[in-house]
N, C-alpha and C positions, 0 to 999 in steps of 0.2 A: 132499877133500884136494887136488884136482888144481886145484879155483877158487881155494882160498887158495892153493896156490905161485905160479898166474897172477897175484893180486892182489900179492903181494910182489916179485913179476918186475917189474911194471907200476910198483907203488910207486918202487922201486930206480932206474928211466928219467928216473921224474920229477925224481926231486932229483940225478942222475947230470946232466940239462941245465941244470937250475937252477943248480949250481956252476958249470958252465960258464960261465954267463951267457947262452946262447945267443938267449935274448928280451931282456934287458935289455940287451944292443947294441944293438939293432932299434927300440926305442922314441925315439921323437922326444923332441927337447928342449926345453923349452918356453921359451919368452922369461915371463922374471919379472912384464914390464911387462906380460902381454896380459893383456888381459880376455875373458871366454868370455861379448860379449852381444850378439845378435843388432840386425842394424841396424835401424832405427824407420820404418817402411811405415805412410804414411797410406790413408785410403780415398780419400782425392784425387789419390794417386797410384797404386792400382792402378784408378779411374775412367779415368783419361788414358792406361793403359798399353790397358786394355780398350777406350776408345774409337780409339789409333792401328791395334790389331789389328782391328778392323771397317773402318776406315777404308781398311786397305792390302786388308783382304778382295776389301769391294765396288769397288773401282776396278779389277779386273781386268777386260780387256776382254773381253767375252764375243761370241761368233759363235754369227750362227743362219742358217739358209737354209730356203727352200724352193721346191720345183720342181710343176709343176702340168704334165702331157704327156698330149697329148691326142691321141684321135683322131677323126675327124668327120666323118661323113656328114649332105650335104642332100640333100633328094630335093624337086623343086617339082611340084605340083598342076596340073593342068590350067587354072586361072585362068591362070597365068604361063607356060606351056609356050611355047616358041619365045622367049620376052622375058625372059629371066633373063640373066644375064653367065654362067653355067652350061651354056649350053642344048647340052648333047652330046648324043651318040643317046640312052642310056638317060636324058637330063633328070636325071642329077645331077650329085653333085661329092661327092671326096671326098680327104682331108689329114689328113698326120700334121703336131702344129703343139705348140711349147712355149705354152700359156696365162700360166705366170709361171715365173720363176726367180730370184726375188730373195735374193741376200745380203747380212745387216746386221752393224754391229760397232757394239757401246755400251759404256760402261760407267755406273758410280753414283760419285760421290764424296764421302764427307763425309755425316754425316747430321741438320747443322744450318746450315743447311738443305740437304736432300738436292739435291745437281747432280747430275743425269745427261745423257749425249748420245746421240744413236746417228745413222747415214749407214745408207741401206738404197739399194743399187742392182739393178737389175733389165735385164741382158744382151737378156732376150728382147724385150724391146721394140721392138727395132730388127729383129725378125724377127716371123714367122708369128704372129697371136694371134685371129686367126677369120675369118669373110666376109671376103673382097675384093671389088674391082669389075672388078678381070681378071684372068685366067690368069696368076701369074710374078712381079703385084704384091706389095704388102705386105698382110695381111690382118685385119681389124678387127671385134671385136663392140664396144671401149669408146668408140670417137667416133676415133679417130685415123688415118683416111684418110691415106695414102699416106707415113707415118711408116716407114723402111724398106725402102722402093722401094727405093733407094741407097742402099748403105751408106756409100757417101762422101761421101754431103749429110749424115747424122745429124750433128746437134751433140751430143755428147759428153754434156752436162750433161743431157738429156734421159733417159738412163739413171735419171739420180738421182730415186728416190721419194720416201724421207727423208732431211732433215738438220736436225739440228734442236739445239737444249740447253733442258733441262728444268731448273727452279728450282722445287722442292716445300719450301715456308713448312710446309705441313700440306695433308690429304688435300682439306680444303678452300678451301686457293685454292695451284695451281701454272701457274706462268708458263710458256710456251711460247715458244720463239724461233725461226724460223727456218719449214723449208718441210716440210707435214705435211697430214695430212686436218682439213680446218676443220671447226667447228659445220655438220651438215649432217643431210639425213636418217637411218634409221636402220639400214638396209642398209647404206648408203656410209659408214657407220664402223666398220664392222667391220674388221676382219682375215681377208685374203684366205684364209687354210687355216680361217677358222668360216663360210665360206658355207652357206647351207642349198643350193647346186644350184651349179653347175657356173657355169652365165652367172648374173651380175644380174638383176635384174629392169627392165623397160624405164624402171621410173622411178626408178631407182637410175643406170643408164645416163644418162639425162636429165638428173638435176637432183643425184645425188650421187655417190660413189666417186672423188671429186676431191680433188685437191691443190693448194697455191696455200702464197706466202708470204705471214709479216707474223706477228701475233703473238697471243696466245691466253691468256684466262684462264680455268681451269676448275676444278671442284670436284665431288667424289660423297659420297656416302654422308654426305649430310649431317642429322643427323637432327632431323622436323620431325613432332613427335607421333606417329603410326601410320605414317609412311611417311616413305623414306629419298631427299632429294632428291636433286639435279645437274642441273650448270651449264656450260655452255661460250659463253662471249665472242670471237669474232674479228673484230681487224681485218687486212685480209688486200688484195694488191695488186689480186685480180680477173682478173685475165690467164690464171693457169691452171697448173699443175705449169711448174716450169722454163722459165719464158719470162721476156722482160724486162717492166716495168709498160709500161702501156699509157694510162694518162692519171695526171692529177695528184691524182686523186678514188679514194678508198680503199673499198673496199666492209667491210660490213658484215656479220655473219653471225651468228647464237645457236644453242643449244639447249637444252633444259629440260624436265627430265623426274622423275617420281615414282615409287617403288616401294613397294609393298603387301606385307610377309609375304614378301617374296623372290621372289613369285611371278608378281605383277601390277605392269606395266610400263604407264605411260601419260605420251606426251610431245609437245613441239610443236619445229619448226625454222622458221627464219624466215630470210630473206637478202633483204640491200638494197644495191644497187650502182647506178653512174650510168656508164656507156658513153658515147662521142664521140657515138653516136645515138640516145641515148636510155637509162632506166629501165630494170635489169634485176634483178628482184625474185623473190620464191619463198617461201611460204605453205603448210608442211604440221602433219600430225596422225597420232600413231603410237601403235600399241599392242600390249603381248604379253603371253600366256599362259604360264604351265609349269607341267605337273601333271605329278609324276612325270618319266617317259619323252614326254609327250605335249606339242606347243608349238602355239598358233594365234597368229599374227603377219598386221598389217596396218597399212599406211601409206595416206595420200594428200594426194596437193601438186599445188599449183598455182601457176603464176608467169605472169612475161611478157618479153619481151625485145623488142630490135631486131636482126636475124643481122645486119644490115648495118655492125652497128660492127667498130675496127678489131680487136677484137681474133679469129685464127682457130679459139683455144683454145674459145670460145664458141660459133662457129660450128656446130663440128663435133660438139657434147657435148649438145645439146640435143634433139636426136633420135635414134631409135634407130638405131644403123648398120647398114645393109643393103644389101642388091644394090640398086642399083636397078631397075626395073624400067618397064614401057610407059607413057606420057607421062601418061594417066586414073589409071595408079594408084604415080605416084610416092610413092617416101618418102626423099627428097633433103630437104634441110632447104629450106624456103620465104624468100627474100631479103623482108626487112621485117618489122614489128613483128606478131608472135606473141604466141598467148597459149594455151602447152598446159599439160596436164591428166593426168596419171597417178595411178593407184592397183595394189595386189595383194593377195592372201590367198593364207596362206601356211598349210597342216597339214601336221604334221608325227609320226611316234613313233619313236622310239628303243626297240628290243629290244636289251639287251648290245650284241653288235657290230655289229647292221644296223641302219639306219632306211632309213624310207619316208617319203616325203616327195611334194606336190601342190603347185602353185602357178597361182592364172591371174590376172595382170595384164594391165591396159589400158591405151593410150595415144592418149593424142590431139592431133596438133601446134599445133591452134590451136582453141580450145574456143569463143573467141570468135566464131570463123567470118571472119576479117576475109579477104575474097578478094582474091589478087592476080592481076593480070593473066592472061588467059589459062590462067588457073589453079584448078577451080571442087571441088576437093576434096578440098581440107584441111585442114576440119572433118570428119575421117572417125575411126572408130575402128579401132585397131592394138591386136589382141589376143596374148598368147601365154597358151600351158597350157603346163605343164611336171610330166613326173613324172619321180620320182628315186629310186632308189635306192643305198645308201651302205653300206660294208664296212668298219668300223673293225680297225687291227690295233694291235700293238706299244703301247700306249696310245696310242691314237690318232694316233703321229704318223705311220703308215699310211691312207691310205684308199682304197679305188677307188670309181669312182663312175661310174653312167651315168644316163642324164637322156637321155630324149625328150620333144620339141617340138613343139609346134602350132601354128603360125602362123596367126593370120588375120586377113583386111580387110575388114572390115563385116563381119561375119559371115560371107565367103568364103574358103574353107581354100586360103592362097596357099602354103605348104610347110612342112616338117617335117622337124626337125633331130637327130638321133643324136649324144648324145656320149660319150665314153667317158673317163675321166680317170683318172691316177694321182698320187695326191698324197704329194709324202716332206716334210714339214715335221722340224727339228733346231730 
């Protein structure tokens, strides 16, 4: 009894408003003329609306950095005692020193043909970056003596690592402009936070991990029956990262390489260039492993040059940088026409987040033997051993890293290097 008198209560409300009109004030008034039909969307036009929203996506400029801080003890061997730039009472040296701290800005534009750019500079350069030759100076493992002494000699532009604009046609052929790491070997194309060890290796010091301007065409993953090719063409000024050219003769550079199943890596690098004094060329041959966690990597090149030409970017990049030491067993670079020689093997395995890692390369400044004055040995061989170990965190953009060194000449252990590193790549 008590649902039907609510249901007649209820009733009663509804048609009590309904007289009212209480909704039908409230409703909109239609225009006679309108039509109720939706407007006409091609697929042409939600293509173009789809491709401006990619378009504004990717040209946002994006920032990355990374910092490499290091700390580093040498201790020299009795070979060298009393003749090192080092020689304190306990016959070391030791520094806290930034290795790199580069930050880049790029962006993509457009995805027919994709443009992209990017400028990467790098502050520490002009500071601490390993060995020195005295107390207070500037300090060097990658060739560049005395860069940083004052910092009110540094030129400015020397800072800059990259700058560059990228024109990608397709994966296989994009044009390269501007100033970048050229076709070289295959250490010295990497990217400094995928090193397998802390330093290079002496023949990555030597003959790659350079920069230079001019211009580039290159190609990957390009597929050629069982295995996945690439390519890189440069013509490039020769002079060296951020310097002016140096003659009127453009040096030449490649590289060209194969991959197997993802897994197996085999390639070749080649460079031809013509200096004020003479032919300065470079002939190598590289290969890599990856099973799993487990990597075996090996290079080896050879070239020849004149030191004596103008340029001092050449100079100073062709041998390994080091203390010098007693007049028999320098390792200053030799004025005149060289002809050195390097190789390394590299093992490696990765567990989750540590790997261990081995490396022992060799070097030799002038294979040829060609003796200069007063000067009877250097055709000698420059060994290091390196072991490593690596702490991945945060997915990797964490590392720590330490890495000891064994230096030796002819087979005499001239000293041994401690490094300690922290790496924050963004």
């Amino acid at each position: 009894m008590k649902k039907l008198k609510l249901a007649w209560l209820l009733a009663a409300a509804v048609l009590s408003f309904a007289g009212a009109n209480v909704w039908a004030d409230d409703e909109p008034k239609q225009d006679p003329d309108f039509k109720d039909t939706p407007a006409a969307v091609s697929v042409a036009d939600i293509e173009a609306l789809n491709n401006r929203l990619n378009s504004l996506e990717k040209s946002n400029v994006k920032v990355n950095g990374l910092i490499q801080f290091w700390y580093t003890h040498d201790s020299y061997g009795s070979t060298l005692a009393g003749t090192s730039d080092y020689n304190t009472s306990k016959n070391q040296w030791d520094a806290f020193s930034f290795k790199r701290a580069e930050i880049s800005l790029g962006s993509a534009l457009g995805t027919d043909p994709k443009v992209s750019w990017l400028v990467k500079i790098d502050p520490s350069q002009a500071s601490f970056n390993g060995l020195g030759l005295t107390s207070g100076t500037a300090l060097s493992y990658a060739g560049q003596n005395g860069l940083g002494a004052s910092v009110g000699n540094v030129n400015p532009f020397t800072l800059v690592k990259d700058i560059y604009v990228k024109v990608a046609y397709s994966p296989y052929a994009t044009l390269i402009l501007g100033q970048n790491k050229y076709a070289q070997d295959l250490e010295g194309r990497w990217a400094s936070n995928d090193a397998d060890f802390n330093n290079l290796s002496n023949l990555s010091n030597s003959f790659g991990n350079k920069r230079d301007i001019g211009v580039q065409l290159a190609g990957k993953d390009i597929p050629l029956g069982p295995v996945a090719g690439e390519y890189v063409v440069s013509a490039i000024q020769g002079s060296g990262q951020s310097t002016a050219d140096n003659n009127v003769d453009k040096d030449l550079a490649a590289q060209i390489g194969f991959t197997y199943d993802k897994n197996l890596y085999i390639g070749a690098s080649a460079y031809d260039g013509w200096e004020v004094n003479g032919a300065r060329w470079s002939l190598g041959f590289e290969g890599r492993w990856i099973y799993n966690g487990f990597k075996l990597q090996a290079e080896f090149i050879s070239g020849g040059l004149n030191t004596n030409d103008n340029s001092s970017a050449n100079d100073s990049t062709w041998t390994p940088s080091v203390a010098a030491v007693a007049a028999t067993k320098s390792f200053v670079t030799p004025a005149g026409q060289i002809a050195p020689t390097a190789y390394y093997l590299t093992a490696s395995y990765r567990y989750q987040d540590l790997r261990l890692g081995a490396r022992w390369d060799g070097y030799n400044f002038d294979q040829a033997g060609n003796l200069i004055a007063s000067q009877s040995t250097w055709n000698s061989e420059f060994d290091t051993i390196t072991v490593g170990l690596d702490w991945f965190q945060n997915k990797d953009s964490l590392k720590w890293s330490a890495n000891w060194e064994d230096h030796l000449y002819n087979g005499v252990e001239a000293w041994q290097v401690v490094t300690i590193q922290s790496q924050l790549s963004i």
